[in-house]
DRENDO-1510 file (C-alpha; in Angstrom, 1 decimal, always signed):
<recs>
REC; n; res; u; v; w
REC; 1; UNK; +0.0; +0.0; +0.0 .
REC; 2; UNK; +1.0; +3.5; -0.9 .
REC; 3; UNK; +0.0; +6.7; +0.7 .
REC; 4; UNK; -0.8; +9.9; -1.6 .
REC; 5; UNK; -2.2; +13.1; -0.4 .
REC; 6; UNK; -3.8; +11.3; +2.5 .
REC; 7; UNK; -5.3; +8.1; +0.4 .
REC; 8; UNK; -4.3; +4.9; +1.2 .
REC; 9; UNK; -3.8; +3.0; -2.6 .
REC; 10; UNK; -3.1; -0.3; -3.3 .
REC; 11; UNK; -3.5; -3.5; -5.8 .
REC; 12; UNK; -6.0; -5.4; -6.2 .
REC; 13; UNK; -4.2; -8.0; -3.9 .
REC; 14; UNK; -3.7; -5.8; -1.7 .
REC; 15; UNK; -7.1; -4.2; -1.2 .
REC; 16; UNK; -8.9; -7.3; -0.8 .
REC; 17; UNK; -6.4; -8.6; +2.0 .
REC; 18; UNK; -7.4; -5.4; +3.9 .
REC; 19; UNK; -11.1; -5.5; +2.9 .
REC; 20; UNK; -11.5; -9.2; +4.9 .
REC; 21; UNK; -11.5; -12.7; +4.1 .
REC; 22; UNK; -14.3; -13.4; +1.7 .
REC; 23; UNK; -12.8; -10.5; -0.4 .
REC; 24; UNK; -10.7; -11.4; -3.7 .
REC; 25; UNK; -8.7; -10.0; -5.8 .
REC; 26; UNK; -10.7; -10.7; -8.9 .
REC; 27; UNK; -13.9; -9.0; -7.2 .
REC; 28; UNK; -11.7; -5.8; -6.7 .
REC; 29; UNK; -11.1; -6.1; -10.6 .
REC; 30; UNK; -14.3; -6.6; -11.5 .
REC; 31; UNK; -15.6; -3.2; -9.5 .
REC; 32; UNK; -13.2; -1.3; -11.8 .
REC; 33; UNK; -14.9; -2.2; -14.7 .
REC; 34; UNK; -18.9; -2.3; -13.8 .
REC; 35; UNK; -18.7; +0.2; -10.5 .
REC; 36; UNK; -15.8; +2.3; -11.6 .
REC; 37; UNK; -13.6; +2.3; -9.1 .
REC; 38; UNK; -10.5; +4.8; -9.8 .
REC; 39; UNK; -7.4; +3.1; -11.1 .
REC; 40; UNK; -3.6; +4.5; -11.8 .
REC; 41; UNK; -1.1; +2.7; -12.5 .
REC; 42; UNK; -2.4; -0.8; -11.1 .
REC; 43; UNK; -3.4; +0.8; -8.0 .
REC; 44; UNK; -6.8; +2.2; -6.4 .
REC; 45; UNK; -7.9; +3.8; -3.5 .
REC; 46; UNK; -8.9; +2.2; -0.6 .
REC; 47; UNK; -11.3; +4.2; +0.3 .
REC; 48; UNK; -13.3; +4.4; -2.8 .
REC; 49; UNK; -12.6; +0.3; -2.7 .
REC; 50; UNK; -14.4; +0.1; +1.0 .
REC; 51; UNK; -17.2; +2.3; -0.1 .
REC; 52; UNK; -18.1; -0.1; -3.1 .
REC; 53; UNK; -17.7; -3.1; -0.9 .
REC; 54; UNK; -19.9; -1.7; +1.9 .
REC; 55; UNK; -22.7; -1.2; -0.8 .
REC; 56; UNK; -22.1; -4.5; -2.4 .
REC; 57; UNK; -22.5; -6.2; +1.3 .
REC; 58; UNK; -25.4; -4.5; +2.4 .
REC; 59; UNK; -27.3; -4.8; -0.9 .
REC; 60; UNK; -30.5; -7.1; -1.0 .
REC; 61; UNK; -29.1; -8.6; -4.4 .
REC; 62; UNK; -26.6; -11.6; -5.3 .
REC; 63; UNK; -25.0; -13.6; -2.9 .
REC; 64; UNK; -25.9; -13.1; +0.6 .
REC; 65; UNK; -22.6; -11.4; +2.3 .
REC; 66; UNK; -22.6; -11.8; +5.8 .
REC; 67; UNK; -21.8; -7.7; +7.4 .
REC; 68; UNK; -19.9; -8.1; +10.7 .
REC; 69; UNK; -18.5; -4.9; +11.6 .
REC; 70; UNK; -17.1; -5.6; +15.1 .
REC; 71; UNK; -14.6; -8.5; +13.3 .
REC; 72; UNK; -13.2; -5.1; +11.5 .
</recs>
């Protein structure tokens, strides 16, 4: 992980081992091209990363994802 003007940016490996277990690389991929997360250089920003993820496991469609903030 990098740190630019206060953003924490990272790979897709490296995003989903800080966005919890039942997060993978591929799924961080996969929000770059259908929710747009930002990418430079092979890296995006955490942040933006969480945010999408947080949607994604509260959302009533797909998979059930189990939401267990106190394991963060």
């Amino acid at each position: 992980m990098i740190r630019v003007d206060g953003r924490e940016w990272g790979t897709p490996e490296q995003l989903a081992a800080r966005l919890g277990p039942d997060v993978t690389p591929g799924m961080v991929r996969r929000w770059r091209d259908r929710k747009g997360l930002t990418t430079v250089a092979g890296h995006s920003p955490l942040d933006e990363a969480a945010a999408i993820e947080l949607a994604t496991r509260t959302s009533t469609r797909g998979r059930p994802r189990r939401l267990d903030l106190a394991a963060a």
